[in-house]
N, C-alpha and C positions, 0 to 999 in steps of 0.2 A: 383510183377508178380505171387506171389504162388497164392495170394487171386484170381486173375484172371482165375489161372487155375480150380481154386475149381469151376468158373463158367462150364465149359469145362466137367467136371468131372458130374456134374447134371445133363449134357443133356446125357441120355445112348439109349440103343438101344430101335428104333418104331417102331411098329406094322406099321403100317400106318405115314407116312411122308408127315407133312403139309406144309412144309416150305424147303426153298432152290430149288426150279426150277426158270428155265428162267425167267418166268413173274414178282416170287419175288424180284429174281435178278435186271432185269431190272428198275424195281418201287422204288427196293433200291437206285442204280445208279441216277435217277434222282429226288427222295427225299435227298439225300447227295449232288447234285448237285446246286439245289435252295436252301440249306442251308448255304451252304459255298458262292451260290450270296447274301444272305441278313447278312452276315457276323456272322451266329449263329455257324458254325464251319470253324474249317482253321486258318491260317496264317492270323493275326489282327483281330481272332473273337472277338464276343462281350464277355467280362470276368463281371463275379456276386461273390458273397461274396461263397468262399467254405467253408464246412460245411463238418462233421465227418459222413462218409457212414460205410453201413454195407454190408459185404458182399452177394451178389457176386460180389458187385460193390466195390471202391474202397474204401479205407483205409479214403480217402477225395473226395467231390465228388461237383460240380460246376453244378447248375441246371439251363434250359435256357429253358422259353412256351413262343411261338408263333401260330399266325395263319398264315400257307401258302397256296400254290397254287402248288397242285405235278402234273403235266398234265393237266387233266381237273377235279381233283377233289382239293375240297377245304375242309381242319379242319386246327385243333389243330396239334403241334407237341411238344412233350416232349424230352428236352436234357439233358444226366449227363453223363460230362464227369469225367472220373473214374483217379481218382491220386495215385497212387501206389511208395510206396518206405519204409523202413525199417527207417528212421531217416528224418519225414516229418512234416514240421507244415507250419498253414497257409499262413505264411509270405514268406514262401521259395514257395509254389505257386502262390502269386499274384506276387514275383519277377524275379518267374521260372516257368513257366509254361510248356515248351515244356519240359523242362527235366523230371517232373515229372508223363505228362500226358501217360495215357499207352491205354486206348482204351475210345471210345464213345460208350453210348448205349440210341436208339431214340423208342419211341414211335410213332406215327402217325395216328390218327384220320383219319377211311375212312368209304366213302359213309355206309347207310347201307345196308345191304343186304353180307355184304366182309365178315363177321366171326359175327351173330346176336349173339351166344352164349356168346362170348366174349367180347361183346362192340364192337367189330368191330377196334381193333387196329393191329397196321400192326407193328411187331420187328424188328429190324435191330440192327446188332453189327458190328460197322466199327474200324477198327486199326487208328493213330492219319494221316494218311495219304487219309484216305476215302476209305480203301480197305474194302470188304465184310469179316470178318474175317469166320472161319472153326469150326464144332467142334469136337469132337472126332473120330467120324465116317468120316470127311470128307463132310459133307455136311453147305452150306455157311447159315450162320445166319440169314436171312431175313426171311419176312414172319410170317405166325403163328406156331413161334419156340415152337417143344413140345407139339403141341394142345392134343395131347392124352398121354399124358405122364404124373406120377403123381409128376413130377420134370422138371423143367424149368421155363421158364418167363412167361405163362400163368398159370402155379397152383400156382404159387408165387402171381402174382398178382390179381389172384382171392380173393385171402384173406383179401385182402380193405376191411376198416370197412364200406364205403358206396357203395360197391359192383358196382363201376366204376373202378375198374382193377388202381385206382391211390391213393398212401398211403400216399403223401403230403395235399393235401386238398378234398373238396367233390362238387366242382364246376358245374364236368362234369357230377357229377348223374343225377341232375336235367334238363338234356338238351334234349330237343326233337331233333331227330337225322333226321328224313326225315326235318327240318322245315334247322338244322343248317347245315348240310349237301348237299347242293346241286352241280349237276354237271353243271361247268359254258361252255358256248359254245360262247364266249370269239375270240376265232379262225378259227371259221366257216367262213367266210368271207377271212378270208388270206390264206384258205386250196380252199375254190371255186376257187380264183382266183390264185392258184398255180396250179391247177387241169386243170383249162382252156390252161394257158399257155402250158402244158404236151401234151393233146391234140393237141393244136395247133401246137407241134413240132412232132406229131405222125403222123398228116395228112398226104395224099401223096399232090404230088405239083401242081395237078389240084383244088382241091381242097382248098387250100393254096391259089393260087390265089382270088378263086371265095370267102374265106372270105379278102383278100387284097381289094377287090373291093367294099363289101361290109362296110368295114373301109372306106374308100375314101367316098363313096355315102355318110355316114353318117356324115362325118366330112367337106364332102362339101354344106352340108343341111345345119349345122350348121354356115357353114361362110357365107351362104345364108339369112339366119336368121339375123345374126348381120348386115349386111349392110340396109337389110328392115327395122332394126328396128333403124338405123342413116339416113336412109333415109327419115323414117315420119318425117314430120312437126314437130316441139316442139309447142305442145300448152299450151297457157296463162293460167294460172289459174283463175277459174273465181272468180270473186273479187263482193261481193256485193254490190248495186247499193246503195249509200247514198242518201235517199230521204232528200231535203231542208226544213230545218224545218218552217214553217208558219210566215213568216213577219207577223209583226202587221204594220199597217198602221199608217206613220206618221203624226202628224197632226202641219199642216203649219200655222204658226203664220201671220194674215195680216199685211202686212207692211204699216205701218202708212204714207199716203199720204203727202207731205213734200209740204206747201203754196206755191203757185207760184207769183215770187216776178214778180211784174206790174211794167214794167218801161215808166213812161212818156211817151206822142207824145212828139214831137216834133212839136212844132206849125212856120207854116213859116209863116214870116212876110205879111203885106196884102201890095202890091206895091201901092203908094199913085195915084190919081187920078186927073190931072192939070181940 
């Protein structure tokens, strides 16, 4: 818990405060929301091989990338959760983990245009529960924690060797951001037709009718339709005509004329003559 505090402790007082209003908040809330749906935090997340962290994070540190879907925008998200305790080794983590987890801290790849200076990565610090945690001052961890400050998570992470704000590998330098980055419109069609229904419960009840009516016409066009079309004729397929292929001409053997057997007269006697 001290090492966590040391994080608390960096972030001092801004000029100017980039992080922690409503919208961050909000973005936070349903970034921590679809994570704990695709089981990357929470109760049966997905557990990875922990590895020996440095502070400000924890003492041991468990790291999870994905790409997800935070509203309508879609990246990368980077997860370590932070393990903290005075007599800790790996084994007592993968056996124990809720005992020794002590907070979460996410990364999240957004559209660009959100923060060009900084790669455009959006912070968040949740407790092991998915609360937005605070920091010295009181104000909640989301957002772009410290952007003007020469301590916090964005001058820390500036310091990448390949100058993508990530000190594990150098993946995300080489990425074109308008190509990988796009806002998906995914929902446009289930927001129309939630829209319509809104309406249609706003109209007054003259008008409620005349589209009643306008339903019926339609649907009775349609049952109109299906019977014309059980009512035509089924017709044959047409089937092409086999022409008779060409007899040859058989040629008749004469039948051999069979003797005609001659049988005797008969000769009658000549009556004698007195």
């Amino acid at each position: 818990m001290k090492l966590f505090l040391l994080l608390l402790l960096l972030i001092i007082s801004i000029n100017a405060r980039n992080f922690g209003y409503n919208k961050d908040v909000r973005f936070a809330s349903m970034l921590w929301h679809k994570m704990n749906e695709m089981k990357l935090v929470g109760d049966n997340s997905i557990s990875t091989q922990p590895y020996k962290g440095l502070p400000p994070h924890g003492s041991y540190v468990e790291k999870i990338e994905s790409k997800i879907t935070v509203g309508r925008t879609y990246g990368f998200v980077i997860i370590l959760k932070n393990y903290i305790s005075s007599n800790i080794d790996i084994m007592n983590i993968i056996n124990h983990p809720s005992m020794y987890l002590k907070s979460i801290s996410v990364m999240f790849k957004r559209k660009d245009g959100y923060d060009s200076d900084n790669k455009n990565w959006f912070y968040a610090q949740y407790n092991t529960n998915g609360a937005i945690m605070r920091s010295a001052q009181g104000f909640k961890l989301a957002g772009k924690i410290a952007k003007s400050s020469t301590r916090g998570c964005i001058s820390c992470h500036a310091n990448a060797p390949s100058g993508d704000y990530v000190f594990s590998h150098d993946k995300f330098a080489s990425l074109k951001e308008f190509k990988m980055y796009k806002i998906k419109d995914n929902n446009k069609m289930k927001m129309s037709v939630a829209r319509k229904k809104a309406k249609k419960a706003e109209m007054p009840k003259h008008n409620k009718k005349i589209e009643m009516e306008k339903d019926t016409k339609s649907n009775n066009a349609k049952k109109m339709m299906k019977k014309n079309d059980k009512m035509k004729p089924k017709m044959k397929p047409k089937t092409q005509k086999v022409m008779p292929k060409e007899m040859k001409p058989k040629m008749m053997k004469p039948k051999e004329a069979k003797p005609k057997e001659v049988m005797p007269k008969k000769v009658k006697p000549k009556k004698a003559t007195k």
